[in-house]
N, C-alpha and C positions, 0 to 999 in steps of 0.2 A: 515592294518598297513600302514600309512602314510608315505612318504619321510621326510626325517629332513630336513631344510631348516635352511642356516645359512647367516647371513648377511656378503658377502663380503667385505674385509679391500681394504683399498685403492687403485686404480689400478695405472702401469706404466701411464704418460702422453702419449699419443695418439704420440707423436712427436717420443719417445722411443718404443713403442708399435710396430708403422711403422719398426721402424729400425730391430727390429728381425722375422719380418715377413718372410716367404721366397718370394724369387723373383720369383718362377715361381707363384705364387699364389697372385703378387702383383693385377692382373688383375682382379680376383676372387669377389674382394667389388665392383666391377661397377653394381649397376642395371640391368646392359642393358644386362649381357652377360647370355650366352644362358644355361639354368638352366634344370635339369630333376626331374621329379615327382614322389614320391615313391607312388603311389595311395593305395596302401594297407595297410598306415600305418596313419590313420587316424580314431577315432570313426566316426560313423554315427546317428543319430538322435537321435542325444543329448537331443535336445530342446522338445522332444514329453513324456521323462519323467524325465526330470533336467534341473532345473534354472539360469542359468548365472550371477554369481553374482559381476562380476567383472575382471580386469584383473589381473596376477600372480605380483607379485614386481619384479621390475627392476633388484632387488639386492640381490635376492632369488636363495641361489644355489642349484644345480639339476646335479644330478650325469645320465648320459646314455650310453648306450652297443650299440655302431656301430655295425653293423652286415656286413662283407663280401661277397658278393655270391662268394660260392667254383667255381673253377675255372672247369668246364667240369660237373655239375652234373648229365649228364647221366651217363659215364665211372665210374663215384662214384656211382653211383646205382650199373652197373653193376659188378663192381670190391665188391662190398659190398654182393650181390646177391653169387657171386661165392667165396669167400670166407667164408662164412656160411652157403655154402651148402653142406651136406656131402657126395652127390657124385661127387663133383668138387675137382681135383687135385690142387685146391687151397686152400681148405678146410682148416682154423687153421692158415695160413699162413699170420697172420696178421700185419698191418704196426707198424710201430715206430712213433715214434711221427715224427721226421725229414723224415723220408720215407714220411707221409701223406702229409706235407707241401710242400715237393720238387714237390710230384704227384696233390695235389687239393687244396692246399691253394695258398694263394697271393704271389705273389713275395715280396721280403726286399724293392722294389722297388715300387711295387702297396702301401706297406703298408706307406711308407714315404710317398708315395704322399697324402694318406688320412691323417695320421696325420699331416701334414705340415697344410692344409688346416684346421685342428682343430685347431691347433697353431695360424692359423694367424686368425684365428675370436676369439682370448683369450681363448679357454680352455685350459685346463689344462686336458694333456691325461697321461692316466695312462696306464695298465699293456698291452701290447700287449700279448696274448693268443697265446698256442699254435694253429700250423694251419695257425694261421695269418689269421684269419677269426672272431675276436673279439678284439675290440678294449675300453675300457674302457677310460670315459672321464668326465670333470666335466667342469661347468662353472654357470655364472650367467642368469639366465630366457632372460637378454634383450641379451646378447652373444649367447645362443643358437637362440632366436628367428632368428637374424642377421645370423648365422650359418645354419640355417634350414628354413629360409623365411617364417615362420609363426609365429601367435601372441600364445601366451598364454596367457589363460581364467581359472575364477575360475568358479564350478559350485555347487549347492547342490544338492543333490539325492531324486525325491520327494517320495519316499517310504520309505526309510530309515533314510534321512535325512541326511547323511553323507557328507560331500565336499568333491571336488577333485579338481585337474585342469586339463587343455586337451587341446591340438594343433588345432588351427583353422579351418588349412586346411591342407592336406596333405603337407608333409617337401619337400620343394624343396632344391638344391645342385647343383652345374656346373657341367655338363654336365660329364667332364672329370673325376670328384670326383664319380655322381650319378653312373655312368656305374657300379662301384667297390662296391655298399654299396643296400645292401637287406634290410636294417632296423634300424632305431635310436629307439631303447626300452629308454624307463624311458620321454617322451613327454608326456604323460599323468599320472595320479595315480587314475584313474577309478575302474581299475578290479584288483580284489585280489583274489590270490587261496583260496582254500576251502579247509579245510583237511575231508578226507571222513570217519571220524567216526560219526556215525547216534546216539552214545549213549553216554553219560559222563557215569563218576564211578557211578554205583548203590552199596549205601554202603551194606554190607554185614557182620556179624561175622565170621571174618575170609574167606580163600578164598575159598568159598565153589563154589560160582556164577563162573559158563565159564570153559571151557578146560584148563586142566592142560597140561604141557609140555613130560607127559607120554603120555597123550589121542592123543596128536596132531600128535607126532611122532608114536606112534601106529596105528593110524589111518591111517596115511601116509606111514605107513612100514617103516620108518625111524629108520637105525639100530645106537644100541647104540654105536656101536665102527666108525659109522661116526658123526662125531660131526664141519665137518668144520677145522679141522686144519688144519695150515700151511696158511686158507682163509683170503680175505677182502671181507667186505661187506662196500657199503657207502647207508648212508642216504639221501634223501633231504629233509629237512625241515624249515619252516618257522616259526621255534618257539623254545623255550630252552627247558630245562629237568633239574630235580633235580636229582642228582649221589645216595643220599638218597634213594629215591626210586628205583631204579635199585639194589641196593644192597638189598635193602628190598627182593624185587622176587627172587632174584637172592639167596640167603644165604635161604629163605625159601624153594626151588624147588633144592637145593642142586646142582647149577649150580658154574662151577666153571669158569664163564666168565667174561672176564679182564673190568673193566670202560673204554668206549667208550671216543675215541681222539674224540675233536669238532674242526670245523676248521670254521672259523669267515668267509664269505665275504662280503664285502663291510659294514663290520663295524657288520656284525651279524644280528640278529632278534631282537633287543631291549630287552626290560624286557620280562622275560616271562607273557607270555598271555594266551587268551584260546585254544590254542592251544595243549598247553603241554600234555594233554592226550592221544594226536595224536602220538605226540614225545617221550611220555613215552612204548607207544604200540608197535610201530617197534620196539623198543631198545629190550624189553622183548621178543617179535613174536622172532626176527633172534636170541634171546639168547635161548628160550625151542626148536630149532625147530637146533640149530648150534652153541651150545654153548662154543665153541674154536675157532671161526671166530673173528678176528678182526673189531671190528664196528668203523666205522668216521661217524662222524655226522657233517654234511654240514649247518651250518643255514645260512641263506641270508635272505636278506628286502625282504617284501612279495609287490612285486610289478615289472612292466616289466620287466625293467632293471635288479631287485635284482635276476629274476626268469635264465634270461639267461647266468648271470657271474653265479649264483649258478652251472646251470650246467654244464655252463663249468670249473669250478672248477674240480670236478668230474672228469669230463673228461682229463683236466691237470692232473690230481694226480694216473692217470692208473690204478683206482681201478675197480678190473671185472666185481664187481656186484652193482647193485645200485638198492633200492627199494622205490618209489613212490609212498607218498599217497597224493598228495595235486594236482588237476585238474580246467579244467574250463571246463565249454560245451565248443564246436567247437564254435559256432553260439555265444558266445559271448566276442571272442575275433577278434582282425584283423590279415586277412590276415598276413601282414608282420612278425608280434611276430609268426604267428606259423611258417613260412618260418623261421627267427632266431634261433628256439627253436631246427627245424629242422633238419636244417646243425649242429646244435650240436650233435645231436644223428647219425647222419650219420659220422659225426668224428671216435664219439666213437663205432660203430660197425666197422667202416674200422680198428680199434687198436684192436678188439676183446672185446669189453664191452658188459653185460648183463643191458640191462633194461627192472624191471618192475613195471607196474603202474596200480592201481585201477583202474577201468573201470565206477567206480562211484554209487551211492547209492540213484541213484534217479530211478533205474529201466531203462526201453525203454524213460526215459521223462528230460534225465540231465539236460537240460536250466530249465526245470520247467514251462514250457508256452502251456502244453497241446498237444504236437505234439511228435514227433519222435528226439533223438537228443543222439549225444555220446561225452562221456569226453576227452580232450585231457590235457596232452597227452600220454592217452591210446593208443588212434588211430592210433600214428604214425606208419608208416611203418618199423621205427625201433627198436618199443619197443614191448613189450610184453603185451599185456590187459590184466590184471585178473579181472573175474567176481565173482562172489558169491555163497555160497551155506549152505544150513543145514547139518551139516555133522552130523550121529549117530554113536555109537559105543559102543562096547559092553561091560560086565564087565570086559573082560582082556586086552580092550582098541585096539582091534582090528576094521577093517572099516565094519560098517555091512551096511550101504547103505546113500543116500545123493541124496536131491534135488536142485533142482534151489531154491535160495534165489528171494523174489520179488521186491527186493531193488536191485540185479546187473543189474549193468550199462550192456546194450548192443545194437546194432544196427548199421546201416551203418553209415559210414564219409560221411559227407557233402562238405569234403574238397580232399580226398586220392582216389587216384583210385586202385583198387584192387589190390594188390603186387601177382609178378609170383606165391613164394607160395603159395598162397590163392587160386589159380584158380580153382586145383579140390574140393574142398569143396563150390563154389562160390553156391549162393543162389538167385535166381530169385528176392526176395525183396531184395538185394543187389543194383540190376542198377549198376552193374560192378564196386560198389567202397568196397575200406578197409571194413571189416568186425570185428566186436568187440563184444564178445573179445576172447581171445585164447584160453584161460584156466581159471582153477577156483581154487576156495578154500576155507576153514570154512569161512564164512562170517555174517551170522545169527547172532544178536545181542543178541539174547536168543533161546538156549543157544548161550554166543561168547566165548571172549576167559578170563580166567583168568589173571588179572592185577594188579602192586601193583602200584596206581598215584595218587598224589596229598594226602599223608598219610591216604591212604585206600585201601584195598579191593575192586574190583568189578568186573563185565565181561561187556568188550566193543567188540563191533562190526563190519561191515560195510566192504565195499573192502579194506580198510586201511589195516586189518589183513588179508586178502588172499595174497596182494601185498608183505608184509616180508615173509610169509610161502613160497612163490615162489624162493624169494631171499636165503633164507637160504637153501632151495632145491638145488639150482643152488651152492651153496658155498659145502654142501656135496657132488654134482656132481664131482666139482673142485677138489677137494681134492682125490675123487677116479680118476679121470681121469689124476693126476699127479703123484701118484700112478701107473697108467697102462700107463705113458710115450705118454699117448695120448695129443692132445690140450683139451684147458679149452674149455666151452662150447661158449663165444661169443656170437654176437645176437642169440638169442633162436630158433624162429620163425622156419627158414627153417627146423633145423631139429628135429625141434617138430610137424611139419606137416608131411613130410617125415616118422613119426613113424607109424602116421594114424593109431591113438589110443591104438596101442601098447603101454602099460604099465599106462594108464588113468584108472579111474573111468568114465566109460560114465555115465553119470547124463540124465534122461529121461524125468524125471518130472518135473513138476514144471512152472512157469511163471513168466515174469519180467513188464508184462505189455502188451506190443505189441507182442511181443515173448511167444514161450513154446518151454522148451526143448524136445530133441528128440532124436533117433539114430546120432551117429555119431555129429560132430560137429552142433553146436547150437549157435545163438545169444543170449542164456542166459549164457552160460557155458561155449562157447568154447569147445574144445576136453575134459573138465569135470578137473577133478583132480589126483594130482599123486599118483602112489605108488612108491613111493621111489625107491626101491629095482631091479624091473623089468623096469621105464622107464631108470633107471640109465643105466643096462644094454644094453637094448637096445640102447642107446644112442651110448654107448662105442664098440657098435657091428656096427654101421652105417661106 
């Protein structure tokens, strides 16, 4: 999905322009003065398989997400670490939003100084973010160029065919501005997420194809009297949903869950696309699996920029859980967008947020180029990976066994280096980085899961539907853990390693490509899948 691109009206005369400039940044338009380089925020070898067709219009506008570096990012490691650990007397103890910003965001004062300097090369800035570590901004192609000291180009894609445009050369900034700023998202419109379902609707009479929402929650020991209440669950997605269809499943599976709040950013996801299958499937996964959880559905433009105010969206709006099916390989995006994407999810674990995201559907081979490569951002160190699997079960919809699916995404980060928790499980094919992914879930496209999208019947698959069955896990966690006066559960990870298989399906079998599963945690599975019932417990026993 493309950026809009609108012709801007007339601008102030240059003479009036001057005048509301600020004066400490009058200095700022000289050539000469001394500029720093965000080197990680630039494509590379464009030209080896895309065409340059041209440069952007002058009068083309282009909406992008300044990104902040948090201020101490270790102490933010470490305060995030001990805060989601549950044998740290910090454990649950998570910030406020104003607590985060006092501790690792900008100062009121770092952040004017960056916005001034977007003022006075004419954008036009918009929402400052919680945190103060995301700045929203718009302007015209030749303003940003002037703003970011490089050109912008169009190009066409020689495999696909598709155009985009993209920054010449890494964005430079003065000195004094660059110190403060990890990343301008929305400089190119190259790469676009993927949602990871591997199957559209196969029609069917009636919904006989995929898991029903007895099978799933049986299978998972999922008891009927937790259902999510009192929960939120948010979405992110890059594409709409018919409410039609939801009430379709919803009124057939005799679920009595409410139509999902949408919340628009940055203007939404356009018309719906082919996407909605994607978008229809989480709605239904968190409704059979939590069907009294409040669902928000986040759409944003599927593009840099759209990707990192979506989540911080999210993240403003303090919802606990969030489930993610839309990725890229590591290896084909840049550095800097995954540094911004980052400090997002580091925000939101320092506030006590659940994320979790598909690990991808291309097996041990996410880029698709023959080699070794993991989705992000599964990866990150502060979300959660779910990988995939075949789940069986019986006729009273009980778990009778489950393999590795050969389509979950897993394998080491090419970016992350191994987080504390991950240590005792670390894996000599690892080379001491992030391991992916954590855990697992129904993933198998046949059988998958039963869906009512796009006025049909069908069963879809892929880590899209493990990533909600996680979510919705984690919202009947919540709901029992508010119940027993405990904290909600927060980033997952630490003390879902810490269980050290307690309350999992170890998954043994199976292979994703490079990978086979095995005892104990595995680059296909992760520590395998839940039983409801017992990790719940143990959880609540940590």
């Amino acid at each position: 999905m493309t950026l809009r691109l609108k012709l801007l009206a007339a601008a102030a005369t240059p003479a009036l322009l001057l005048a509301a400039v600020p004066a400490a940044f009058a200095a700022t338009a000289q050539p000469d003065a001394a500029r720093t380089t965000l080197t990680g925020d630039v494509l590379t070898g464009l030209k080896s398989h895309a065409v340059r067709t041209g440069t952007v219009a002058a009068t083309d506008r282009i909406s992008v997400a300044v990104s902040l570096a948090p201020r101490d990012n270790r102490a933010l490691d470490t305060f995030v670490a001990q805060v989601s650990d549950p044998a740290s007397a910090s454990y649950g103890h998570y910030l406020t939003k104003s607590q985060f910003t006092a501790r690792f965001g900008r100062t009121d004062a770092e952040v004017k100084q960056v916005t001034d300097y977007l003022r006075a090369q004419g954008l036009k800035v918009g929402t400052v973010h919680s945190g103060n570590l995301l700045i929203d901004a718009t302007g015209t192609a030749a303003q940003l160029e002037k703003a970011f000291g490089t050109g912008l180009s169009t190009w066409k894609d020689n495999a696909s065919g598709r155009t985009f445009y993209a920054n010449d050369a890494a964005p430079t900034l003065p000195a004094s501005v660059g110190a403060l700023i990890s990343d301008v998202s929305g400089l190119n419109s190259r790469n676009q997420l993927h949602h990871q379902a591997p199957a559209a609707v196969t029609p069917h009479n009636g919904p006989g194809g995929g898991y029903t929402p007895a099978q799933i929650k049986g299978g998972y020991n999922v008891s009927s009297s937790n259902t999510g209440s009192g929960q939120q669950v948010a979405l992110l997605e890059f594409d709409g949903f018919q409410q039609s269809n939801i009430t379709t499943y919803d009124s057939h599976y005799g679920l009595a869950s409410t139509a999902p709040t949408v919340h628009k950013v940055s203007g939404g996801s356009g018309p719906i696309g082919g996407g909605q299958v994607e978008v229809e499937l989480d709605i239904e996964v968190v409704n059979a699996v939590a069907p009294a959880a409040k669902v928000t559905v986040f759409e944003g433009p599927n593009s840099d920029a759209g990707e990192v105010q979506t989540y911080q969206a999210i993240v403003d709006s303090g919802i606990p859980v969030t489930s993610i099916s839309w990725g890229l390989a590591e290896t084909l995006r840049t550095s800097s967008n995954i540094s911004a994407v980052s400090a997002v999810f580091a925000q939101g674990a320092a506030e006590g947020l659940s994320f979790f995201a598909a690990s991808g559907d291309s097996g041990s081979d996410d880029a698709g180029n023959g080699g070794t490569s993991v989705d992000y951002p599964a990866s990150d160190p502060n979300v959660t990976g779910v990988g995939g699997t075949t789940l069986t079960v019986t006729s009273s919809n009980a778990w009778s066994r489950e393999t590795a699916w050969s389509g979950g995404g897993g394998g080491k980060s090419s970016v992350f280096s191994i987080p504390s928790w991950q240590v005792p499980v670390q894996k000599s094919q690892g080379g001491g980085k992030r391991q992916v992914p954590d855990v697992s879930a129904l993933a198998n496209p046949s059988p998958g899961v039963s869906i009512y999208s796009q006025g049909q019947w069908g069963q879809v698959g892929g880590t899209s539907a493990a990533a909600p069955e996680w979510a919705a896990f984690a919202a009947v966690y919540n709901q029992q853990a508010a119940a027993a006066g405990k904290a909600r559960l927060g980033f997952a990870n630490p003390a879902l390693y810490k269980a050290n298989g307690t309350g999992f399906h170890d998954i043994t079998s199976g292979s994703n490509g490079a990978y086979s599963a095995a005892a104990g945690w595995d680059f296909t599975t992760g520590w395998g899948s839940y039983n409801a019932a017992t990790l719940a417990a143990k959880l609540l026993s940590q």
